[in-house]
N, C-alpha and C positions, 0 to 999 in steps of 0.2 A: 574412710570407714564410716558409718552406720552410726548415730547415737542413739538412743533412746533416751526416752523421756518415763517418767511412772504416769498413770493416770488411774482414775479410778476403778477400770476394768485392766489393771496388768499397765504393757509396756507400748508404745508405738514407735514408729517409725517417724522420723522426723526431717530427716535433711534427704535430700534427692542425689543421684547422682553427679558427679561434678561435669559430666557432659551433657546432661538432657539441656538444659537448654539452648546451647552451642549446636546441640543436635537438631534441632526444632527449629532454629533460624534457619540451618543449611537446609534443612527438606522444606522450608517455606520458598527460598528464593530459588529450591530445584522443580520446587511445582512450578512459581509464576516463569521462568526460563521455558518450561515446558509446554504452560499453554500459549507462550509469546511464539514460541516454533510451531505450537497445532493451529493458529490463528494466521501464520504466515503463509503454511503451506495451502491453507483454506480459503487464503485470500480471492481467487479469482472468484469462489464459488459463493463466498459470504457476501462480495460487495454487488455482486448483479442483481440481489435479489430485491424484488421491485418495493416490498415495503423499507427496505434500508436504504434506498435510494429515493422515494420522498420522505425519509425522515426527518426531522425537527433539527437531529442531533443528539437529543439526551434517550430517544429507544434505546433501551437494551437488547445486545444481540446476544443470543444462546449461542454458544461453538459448542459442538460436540468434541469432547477430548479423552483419549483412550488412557484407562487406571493406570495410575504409577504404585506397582507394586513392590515393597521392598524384597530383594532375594532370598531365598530360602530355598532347602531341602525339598523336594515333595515327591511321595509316594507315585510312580506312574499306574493307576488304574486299568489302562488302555493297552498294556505287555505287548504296546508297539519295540520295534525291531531294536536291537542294544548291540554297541561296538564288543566284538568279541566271544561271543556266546552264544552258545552249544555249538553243532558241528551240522555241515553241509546237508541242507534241507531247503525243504521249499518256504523263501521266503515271504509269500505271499500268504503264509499261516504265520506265521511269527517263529514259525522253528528253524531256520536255516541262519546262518552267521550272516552277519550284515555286512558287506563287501564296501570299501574303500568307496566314496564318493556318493553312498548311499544316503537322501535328506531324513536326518532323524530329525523327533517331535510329533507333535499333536495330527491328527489329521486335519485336513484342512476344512473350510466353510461348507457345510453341505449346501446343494440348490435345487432347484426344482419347490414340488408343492406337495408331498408328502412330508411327514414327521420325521426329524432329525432328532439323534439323541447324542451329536457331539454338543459340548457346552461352547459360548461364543466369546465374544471379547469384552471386557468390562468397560463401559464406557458414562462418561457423566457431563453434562452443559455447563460449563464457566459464562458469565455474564460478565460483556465492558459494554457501554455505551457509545454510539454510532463515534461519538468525538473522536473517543478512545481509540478508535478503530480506526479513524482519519489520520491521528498521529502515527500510527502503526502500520498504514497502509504508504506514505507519502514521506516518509523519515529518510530515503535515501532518494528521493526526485527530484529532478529541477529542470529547469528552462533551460535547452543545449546552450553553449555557447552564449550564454549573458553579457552582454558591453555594460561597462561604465556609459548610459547614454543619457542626454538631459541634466539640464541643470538645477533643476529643484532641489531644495532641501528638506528632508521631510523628519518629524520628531519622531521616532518608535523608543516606546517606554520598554526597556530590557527586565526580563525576569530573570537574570542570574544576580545574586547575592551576593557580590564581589565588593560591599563597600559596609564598614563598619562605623555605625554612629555608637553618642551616648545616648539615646533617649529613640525609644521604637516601643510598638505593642509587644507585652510578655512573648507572645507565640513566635516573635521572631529571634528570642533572644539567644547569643549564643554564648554556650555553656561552657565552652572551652577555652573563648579570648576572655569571658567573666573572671576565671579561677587566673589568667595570665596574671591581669590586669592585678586581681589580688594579693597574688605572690610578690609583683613586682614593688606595689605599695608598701604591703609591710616589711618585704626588705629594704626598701628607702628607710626605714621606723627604726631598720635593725633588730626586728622580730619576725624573720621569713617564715611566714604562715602563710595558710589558705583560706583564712579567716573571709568574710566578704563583706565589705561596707557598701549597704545597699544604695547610697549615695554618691558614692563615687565609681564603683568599680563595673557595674551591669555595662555589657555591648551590646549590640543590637545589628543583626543581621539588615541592609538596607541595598534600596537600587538608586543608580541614578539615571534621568531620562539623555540620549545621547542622541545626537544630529549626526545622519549618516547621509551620503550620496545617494539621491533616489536614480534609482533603473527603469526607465521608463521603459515598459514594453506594452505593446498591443498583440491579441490575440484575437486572430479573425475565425469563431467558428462558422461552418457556412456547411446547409445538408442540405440533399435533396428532399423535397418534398412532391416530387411528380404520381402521377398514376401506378407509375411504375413499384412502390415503396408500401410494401405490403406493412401488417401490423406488427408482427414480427420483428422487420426490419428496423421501423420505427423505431420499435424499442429498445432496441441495440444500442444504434446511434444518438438515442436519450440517456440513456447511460451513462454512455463513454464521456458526454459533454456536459452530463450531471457532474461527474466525479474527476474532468478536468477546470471545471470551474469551479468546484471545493478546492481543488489545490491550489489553483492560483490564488484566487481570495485569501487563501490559509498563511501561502508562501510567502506573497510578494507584495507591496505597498504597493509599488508604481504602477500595477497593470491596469490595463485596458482592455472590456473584450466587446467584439461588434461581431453583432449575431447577424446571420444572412439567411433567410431561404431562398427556395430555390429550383422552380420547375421550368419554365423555356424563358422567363422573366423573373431577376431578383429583385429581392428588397432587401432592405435593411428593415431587423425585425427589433422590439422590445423583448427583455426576456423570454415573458411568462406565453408572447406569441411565438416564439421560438421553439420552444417544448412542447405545445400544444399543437401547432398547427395540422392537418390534416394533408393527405395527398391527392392531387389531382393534376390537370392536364400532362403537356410531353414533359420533358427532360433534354434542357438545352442548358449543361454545367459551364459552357464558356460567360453566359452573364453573369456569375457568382463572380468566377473569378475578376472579368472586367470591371465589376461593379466594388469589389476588391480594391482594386488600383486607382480607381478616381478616388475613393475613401483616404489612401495614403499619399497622392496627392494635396488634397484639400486639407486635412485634417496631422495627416502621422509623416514629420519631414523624415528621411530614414537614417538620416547624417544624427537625429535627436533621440531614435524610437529603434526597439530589437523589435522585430518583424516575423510574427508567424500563422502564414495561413496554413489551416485546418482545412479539409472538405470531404464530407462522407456521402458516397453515392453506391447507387448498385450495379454502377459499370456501364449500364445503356444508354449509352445518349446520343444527342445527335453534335456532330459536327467536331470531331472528337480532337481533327488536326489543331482546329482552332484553341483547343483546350491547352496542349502540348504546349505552344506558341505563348500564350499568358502564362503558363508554369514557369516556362523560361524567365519573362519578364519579372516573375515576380521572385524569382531564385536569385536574378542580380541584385536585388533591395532588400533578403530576406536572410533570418537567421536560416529559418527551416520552414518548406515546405511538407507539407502533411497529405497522404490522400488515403485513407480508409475506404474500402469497398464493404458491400455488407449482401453476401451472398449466404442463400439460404435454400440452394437444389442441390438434391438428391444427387447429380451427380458431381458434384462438387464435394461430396459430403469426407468428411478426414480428410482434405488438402488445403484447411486454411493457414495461412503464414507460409503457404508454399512458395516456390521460387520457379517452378514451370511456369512458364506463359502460359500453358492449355488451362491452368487452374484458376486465369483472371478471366474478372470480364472484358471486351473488348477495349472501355476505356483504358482499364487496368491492366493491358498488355501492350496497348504503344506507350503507355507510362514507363515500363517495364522493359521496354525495348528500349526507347528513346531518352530514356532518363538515369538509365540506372548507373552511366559511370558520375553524376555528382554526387556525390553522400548527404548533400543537405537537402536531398529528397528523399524521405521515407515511406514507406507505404505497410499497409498494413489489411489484414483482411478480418474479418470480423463474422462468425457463421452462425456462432453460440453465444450464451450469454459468457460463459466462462475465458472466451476469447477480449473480454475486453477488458481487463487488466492486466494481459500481457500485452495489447496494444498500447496500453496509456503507457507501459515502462517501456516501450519500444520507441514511440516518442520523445516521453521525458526522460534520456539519459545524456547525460555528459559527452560533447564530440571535441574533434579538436579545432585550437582557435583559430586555426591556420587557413581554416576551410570558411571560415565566416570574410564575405568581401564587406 
């Protein structure tokens, strides 16, 4: 109940309900739930967009997120159609009963380019930072099939707070082993209090640094960059390889990645020539891959290293058998093979990630053919921007370990 107080004008009100703020916590962690699902479901569409993907990391990205309004009552304005009311009439006036299976509610979105006078949906921008969005984007991804490979030892300093000191900065301190530690004290005294001797009793929330087995993997991404590879395309497959080498860097200590391009002659490229480079002459993708396999030769023994080439092209090339023939070779030595295509015609247009042959390109169809009973070949087509975050979790997900030679 209610107390009051006197004050100089009468009486006030003084203490709150004994639920508001039990109430106010739970509609706080039903918001952040909410726009953690509006951010998930919007992922394809947030992370193609080309200023979030050269971001720094600390831009803030706006999500648009639809009002969470608490339920209530409300008058309907709009004397759309109601379960059980008045008698056989033309429904299409609002006078006839509304028959079983009938969609009651608001009318829908109007369209077109005249003036609409139904009201729309309430909507408002949440801000997290690109980071934020990384952890939220990548929280369930990983490398198929990861070996224990390599023998290094590498230090990763842990942030979970699994270790209690006496002596740490205030901010870490914990307020629950403190009052333990109190109790226990002055019941040794034979005065069981909560009392706190700031001397003895303070814990302190702490990490310790831990040596774990490093995983050595290399990641070969390798793209065309022929005549063929329009702007478009380009930036597709800049993307996809933006935002698969944020995750590995993010994920993994041990990796390695070796960038390739790649028109009728490859190279091994430096990054920032890798994302930049420009297209020109034919498209011969068998030297990617060849140039591939002297690298892991020389460099990556496969008995020490998890093995995954990547290769994104737009399916024309020449000399295609050749290509088939190094996938092979490189599938014996390989966690996972990768091949992205990146088509961008009109008649292709709603059939990517399809499974017809007619819907690849040439290379992408004796792939297709010739490859599709090992599962540690995946492929993947790429048309739209929004297509490349179901390719990267197409990818990155968990296979089994049986399949890994």
């Amino acid at each position: 109940m209610n107390e009051l107080n006197p004050t100089p004008f009468g009486f006030a009100l003084v203490s709150e309900p004994w639920d508001l703020h039990r109430r106010s916590r739970r509609d706080i962690l039903r918001h952040n739930q909410r726009v953690r699902q509006a951010m998930r479901a919007n992922l394809a569409e947030i992370i193609s967009h080309e200023d979030i993907v050269t971001s720094d990391g600390q831009k803030l990205v706006k999500v648009p997120i639809r009002g969470v309004e608490l339920p209530r009552f409300r008058f309907d304005p709009y004397q759309g159609q109601h379960v059980g009311q008045g008698d056989e009439g033309s429904q299409s006036q609002g006078t006839g009963r509304t028959l079983p299976g009938t969609e009651l509610g608001r009318a829908g979105a109007g369209s077109g380019k005249e003036a609409g006078h139904e009201p729309g949906f309430d909507y408002y921008e949440a801000e997290i930072t690109v980071d934020d969005l990384i952890e939220l984007a990548f929280e369930d991804l990983e490398l198929p099939d990861l070996e224990e490979k390599g023998k290094e030892q590498v230090k990763v300093t842990s942030v979970r707070y699994d270790t209690i000191r006496k002596v740490g900065p205030q901010a870490n301190l914990d307020t629950r082993r403190t009052l333990i530690e109190a109790y226990k004290r002055n019941a040794r005294l034979g005065v069981p209090d909560w009392q706190i001797d700031p001397t003895q009793d303070p814990r302190y929330r702490s990490w310790e640094e831990t040596v774990e087995p490093r995983r050595n993997a290399v990641v070969f991404a390798m793209r065309d960059v022929s005549g063929s590879i329009g702007d478009f395309e380009a930036y597709l497959c800049r993307t996809f390889y933006t935002w698969m080498v944020r995750f590995l860097r993010r994920r993994y200590a041990g990796v390695e990645v070796v960038f390739i391009t790649c028109h009728t002659e490859a190279q091994e490229a430096d990054e920032a020539t890798f994302f930049h480079q420009g297209g020109t002459g034919g498209t011969r993708m068998a030297s990617a891959y060849a140039l591939a396999l002297d690298i892991i030769g020389q460099r990556f023994d496969p008995s020490n290293w998890n093995i995954y080439p990547f290769l994104f092209s737009d399916g024309y090339n020449w000399d295609d058998e050749a290509c088939v023939d190094l996938v092979r070779r490189l599938l014996a030595i390989s966690n996972l093979v990768g091949y992205g295509e990146l088509n961008n015609y009109g008649h292709w247009a709603g059939v990517t990630h399809g499974e017809n042959l007619e819907s690849w390109a040439p290379l992408g169809a004796l792939y297709a053919k010739s490859l599709a009973s090992d599962e540690r070949f995946v492929m993947v087509q790429i048309g739209h921007r929004d297509d490349v975050w179901p390719a990267l979790r197409k990818f990155m997900k968990q296979r089994h370990k049986e399949l890994v030679r």
